[in-house]
N, C-alpha and C positions, 0 to 999 in steps of 0.2 A: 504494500500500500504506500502510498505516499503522504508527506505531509505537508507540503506546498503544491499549488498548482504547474507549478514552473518546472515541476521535477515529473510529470504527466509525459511528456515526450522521449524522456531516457529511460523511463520502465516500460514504455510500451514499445520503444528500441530492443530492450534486452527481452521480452516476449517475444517477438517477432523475432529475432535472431534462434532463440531455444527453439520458438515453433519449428522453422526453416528446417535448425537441423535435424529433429527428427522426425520430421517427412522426410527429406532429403537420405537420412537412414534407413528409412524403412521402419523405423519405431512407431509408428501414428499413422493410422490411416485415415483420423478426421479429426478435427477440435471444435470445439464447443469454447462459448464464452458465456459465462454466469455474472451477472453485475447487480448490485440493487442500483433503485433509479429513487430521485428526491418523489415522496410522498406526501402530500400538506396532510393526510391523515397520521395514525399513528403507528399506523401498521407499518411494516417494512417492505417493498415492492421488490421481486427479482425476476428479471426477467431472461431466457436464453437467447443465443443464437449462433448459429453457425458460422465457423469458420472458414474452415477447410472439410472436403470439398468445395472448393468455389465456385456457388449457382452464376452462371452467367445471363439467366433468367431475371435475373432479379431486377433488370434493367430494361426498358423499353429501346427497340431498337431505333433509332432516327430515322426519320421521314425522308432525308434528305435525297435527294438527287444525284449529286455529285458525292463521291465518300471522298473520306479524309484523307489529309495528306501526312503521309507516315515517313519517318527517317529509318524506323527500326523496320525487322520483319512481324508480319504480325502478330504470328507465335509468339515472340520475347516481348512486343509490347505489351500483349493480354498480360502474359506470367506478371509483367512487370506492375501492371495497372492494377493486376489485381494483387501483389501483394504490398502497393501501396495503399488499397482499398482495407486490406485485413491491419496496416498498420492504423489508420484511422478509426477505425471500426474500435481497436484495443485502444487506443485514444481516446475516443468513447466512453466506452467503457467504464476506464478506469476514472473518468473526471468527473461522471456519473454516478459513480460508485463514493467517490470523493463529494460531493455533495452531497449526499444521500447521509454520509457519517456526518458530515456537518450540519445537518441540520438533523439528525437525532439527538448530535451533542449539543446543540441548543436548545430542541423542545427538555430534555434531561435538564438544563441549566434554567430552565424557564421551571420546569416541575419544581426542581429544586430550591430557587428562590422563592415561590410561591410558596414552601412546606415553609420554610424559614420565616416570612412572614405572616404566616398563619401559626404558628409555634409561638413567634416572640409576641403577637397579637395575643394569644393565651396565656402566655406569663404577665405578660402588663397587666393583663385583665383580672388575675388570680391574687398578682403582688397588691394589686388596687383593693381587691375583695379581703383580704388578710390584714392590709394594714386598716383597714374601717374595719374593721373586727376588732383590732387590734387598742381603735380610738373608741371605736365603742366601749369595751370594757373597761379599757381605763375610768371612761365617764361613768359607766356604771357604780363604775370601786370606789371614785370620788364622791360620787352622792350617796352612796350606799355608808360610806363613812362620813359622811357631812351630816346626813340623816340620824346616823348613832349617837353622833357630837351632841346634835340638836335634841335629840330624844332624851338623853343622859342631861341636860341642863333643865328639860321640862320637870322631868320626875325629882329631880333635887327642889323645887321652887313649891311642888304641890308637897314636898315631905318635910319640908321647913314650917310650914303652917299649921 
């Protein structure tokens, strides 16, 4: 994986090179690309597709009249077009795959903040409830002892007479 965008074109150089060689071996006789793609839900999207063999279907032929004018033959041009086509493809891919993480890792940073203030939103709220608890009673000790004070001087004034 990568962790800049900028670094997106030398790993999908060094795929493309691994790919090559084992076609070129005879190791592989097809590839597959698996990517997730950016989702606004929360789900994680992955989608396939095909590498190697390369459908040349996949492209509508030109209308055109006159056909192109080629330098190479046009056996090496296709091979060539097309694994320029598979280098873009993994370019793809991977930049898509690459978004896809960054914006999990933000709806995650977004959950996360949200837990956070919702947390310190219930400690405030708790510390607020505790310490008026806390004033309450006090008040209550104070009068309840102010009330004693005052009782104790009543009863002394009716037993002096």
């Amino acid at each position: 994986m990568v962790a800049h965008a900028d670094e997106v074109p030398a790993l999908a150089d060094r795929i493309t090179e691994v790919l090559y060689e084992r076609l070129n071996a005879g190791r592989a006789t097809r590839a597959l690309v698996l990517h997730a793609i950016p989702n606004p839900s929360e789900t994680i999207e992955v989608v396939q597709s095909m590498l190697w063999p390369f459908d040349f279907r996949r492209f509508s032929r030109p209308v055109h009249a006159d056909p192109p004018l080629v330098t190479l033959p046009p056996r090496r041009l296709l091979a060539l077009l097309a694994e320029e086509y598979i280098y873009a493809q993994l370019c793809e891919a991977i930049m898509l795959s690459f978004a896809a993480e960054n914006e999990a890792r933000m709806r995650a940073m977004i959950a996360a903040r949200t837990n956070v203030h919702n947390t310190l939103d219930g400690l405030i709220g708790e510390s607020r409830r505790l310490r008026q608890e806390e004033i309450t009673s006090e008040i209550v000790e104070l009068s309840s002892v102010s009330l004693a004070a005052g009782t104790g001087n009543r009863v002394r004034r009716f037993a002096k007479r």
